[in-house]
C-alpha positions as CSV (number, residue, x, y, z in Angstrom):
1,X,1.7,33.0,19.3
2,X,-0.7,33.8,22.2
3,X,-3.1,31.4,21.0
4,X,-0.5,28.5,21.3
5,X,1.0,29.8,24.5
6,X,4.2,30.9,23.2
7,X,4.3,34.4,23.7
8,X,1.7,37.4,23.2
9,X,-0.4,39.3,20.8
10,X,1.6,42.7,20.9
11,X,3.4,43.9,18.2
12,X,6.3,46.4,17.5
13,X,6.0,49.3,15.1
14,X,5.4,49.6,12.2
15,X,2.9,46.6,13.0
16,X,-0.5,47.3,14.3
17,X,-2.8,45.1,16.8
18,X,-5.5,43.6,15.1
19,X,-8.7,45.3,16.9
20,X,-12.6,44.6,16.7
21,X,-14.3,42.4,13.9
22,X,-10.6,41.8,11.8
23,X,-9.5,40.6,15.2
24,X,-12.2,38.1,16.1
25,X,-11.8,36.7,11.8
26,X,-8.0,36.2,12.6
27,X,-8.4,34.3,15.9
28,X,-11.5,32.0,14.4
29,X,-9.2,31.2,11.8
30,X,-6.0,30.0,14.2
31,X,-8.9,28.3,16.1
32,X,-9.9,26.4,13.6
33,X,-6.4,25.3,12.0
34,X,-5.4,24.1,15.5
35,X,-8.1,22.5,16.0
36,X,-8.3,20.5,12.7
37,X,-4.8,20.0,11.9
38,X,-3.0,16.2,11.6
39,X,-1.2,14.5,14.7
40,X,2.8,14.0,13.7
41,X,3.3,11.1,15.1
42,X,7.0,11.1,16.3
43,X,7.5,14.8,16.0
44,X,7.4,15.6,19.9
């Protein structure tokens, strides 16, 4: 949600932060889906 400006990375228990190298995967990953996915034209 941080990533997209709608809010932040923390979590509530039971959940945990992702932290280090499983971190840096997860956020490459959002990157690149934002970055590569289709305009809806119409949508808002």
């Amino acid at each position: 949600q941080q990533e997209v400006g709608m809010g932040s990375e923390r979590v509530r228990p039971p959940r945990l932060e992702l932290v280090g190298e499983e971190r840096d995967r997860a956020l490459a990953i959002i990157r690149e889906a934002l970055s590569t996915r289709p305009e809806l034209a119409g949508l808002g």
